[in-house]
C-alpha positions as CSV (number, residue, x, y, z in Angstrom):
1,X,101.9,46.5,22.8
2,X,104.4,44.0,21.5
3,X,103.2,41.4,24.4
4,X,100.0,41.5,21.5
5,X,100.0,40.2,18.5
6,X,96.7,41.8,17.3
7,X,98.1,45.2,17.9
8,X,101.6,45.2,17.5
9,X,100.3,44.1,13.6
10,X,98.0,47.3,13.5
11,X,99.1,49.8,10.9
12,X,98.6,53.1,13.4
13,X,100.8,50.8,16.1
14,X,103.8,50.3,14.1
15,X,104.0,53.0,11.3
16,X,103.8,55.5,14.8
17,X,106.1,52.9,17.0
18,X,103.8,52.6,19.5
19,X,105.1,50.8,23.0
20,X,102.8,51.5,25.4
21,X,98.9,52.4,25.2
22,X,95.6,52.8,27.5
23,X,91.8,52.4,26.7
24,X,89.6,53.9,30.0
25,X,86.1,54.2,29.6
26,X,83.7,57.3,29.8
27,X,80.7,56.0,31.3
28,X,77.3,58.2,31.0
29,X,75.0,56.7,33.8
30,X,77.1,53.2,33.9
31,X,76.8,53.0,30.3
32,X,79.4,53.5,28.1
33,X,79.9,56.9,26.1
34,X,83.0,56.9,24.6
35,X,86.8,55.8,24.9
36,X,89.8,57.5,26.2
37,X,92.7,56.2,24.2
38,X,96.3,57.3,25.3
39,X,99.3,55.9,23.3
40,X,102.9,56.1,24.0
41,X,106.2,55.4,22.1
42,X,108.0,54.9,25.2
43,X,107.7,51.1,26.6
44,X,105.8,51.0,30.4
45,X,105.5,54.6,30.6
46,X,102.0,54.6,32.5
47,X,103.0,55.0,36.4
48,X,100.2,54.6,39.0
49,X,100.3,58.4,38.9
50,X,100.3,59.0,35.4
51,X,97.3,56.1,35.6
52,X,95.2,57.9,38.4
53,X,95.8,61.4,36.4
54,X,94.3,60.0,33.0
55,X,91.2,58.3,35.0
56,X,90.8,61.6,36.7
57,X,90.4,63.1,32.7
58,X,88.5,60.5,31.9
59,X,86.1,61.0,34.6
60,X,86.1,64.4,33.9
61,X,85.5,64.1,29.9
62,X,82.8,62.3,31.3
63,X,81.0,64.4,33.0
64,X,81.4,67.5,30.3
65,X,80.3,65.3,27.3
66,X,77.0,64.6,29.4
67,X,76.3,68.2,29.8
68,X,77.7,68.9,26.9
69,X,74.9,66.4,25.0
70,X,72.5,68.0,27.8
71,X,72.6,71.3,26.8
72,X,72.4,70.4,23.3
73,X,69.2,68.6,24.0
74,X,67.5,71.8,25.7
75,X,68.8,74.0,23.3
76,X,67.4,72.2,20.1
77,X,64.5,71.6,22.0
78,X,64.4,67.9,22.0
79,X,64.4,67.6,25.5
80,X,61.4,68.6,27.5
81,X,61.5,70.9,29.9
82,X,60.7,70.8,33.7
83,X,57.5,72.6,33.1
84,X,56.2,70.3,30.7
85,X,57.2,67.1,32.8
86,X,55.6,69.0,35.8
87,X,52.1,69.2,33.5
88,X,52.6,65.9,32.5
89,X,53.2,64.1,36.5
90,X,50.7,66.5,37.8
91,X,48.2,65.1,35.2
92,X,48.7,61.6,35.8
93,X,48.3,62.0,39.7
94,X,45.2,63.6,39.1
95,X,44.0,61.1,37.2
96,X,45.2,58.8,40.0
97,X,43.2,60.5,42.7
98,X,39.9,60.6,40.6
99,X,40.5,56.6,40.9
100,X,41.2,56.4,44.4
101,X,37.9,58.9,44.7
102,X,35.8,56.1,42.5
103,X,37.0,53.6,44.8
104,X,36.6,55.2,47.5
105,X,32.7,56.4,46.6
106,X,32.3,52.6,45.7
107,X,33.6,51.2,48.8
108,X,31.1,53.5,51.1
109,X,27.8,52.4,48.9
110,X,29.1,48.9,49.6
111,X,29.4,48.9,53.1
112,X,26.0,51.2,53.3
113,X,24.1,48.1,51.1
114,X,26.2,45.2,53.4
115,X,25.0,47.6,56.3
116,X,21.3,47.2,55.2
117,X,21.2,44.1,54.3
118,X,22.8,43.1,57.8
119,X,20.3,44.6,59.9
């Protein structure tokens, strides 16, 4: 922390003697969530282990803030369920296949007039 000016001047930093600190992302689909923030008062004191163990939390504080927001979503019911996004894909296929069916009925009085006026 000292190696920074900006943050060895930050209130929190020095009234709590701060030496060493870490900042890993929690990412929700790629984007970012929130921020893991791990201070220490002793100076280098995050190891590769100690490193790989708090991206480990992170991940995982990941993970149970997404189904944590999830579950409050479907519980408030602000999140539509399957059934309803079932309806609504089923709908829009059908409405699909009526316009391939146009086409399609278009297509064979075409080639029935081209036919006629071939011969």
């Amino acid at each position: 922390v000292s190696s920074d000016s900006t943050l060895a001047r930050d209130p929190y930093i020095e009234s709590n003697q701060i030496s060493s600190l870490m900042c890993l992302p929690l990412l929700f689909q790629d984007k970012l969530g929130y921020i893991l923030y791990v201070d220490s008062t002793v100076t280098l004191s995050f190891t590769d282990e100690r490193i790989s163990l708090c991206h480990s939390i992170a991940h995982q504080a990941a993970i149970a803030l997404e189904h944590a927001t999830i579950h409050r979503k479907c519980s408030n019911g602000n999140y539509p369920s399957i059934e309803s996004q079932v309806k609504v894909r089923t709908s829009e296929l059908e409405s699909t296949v009526d316009l391939f069916r146009a086409a399609n009925q278009s297509k064979t009085i075409f080639l029935a007039s081209m036919s006629h006026e071939i011969r």
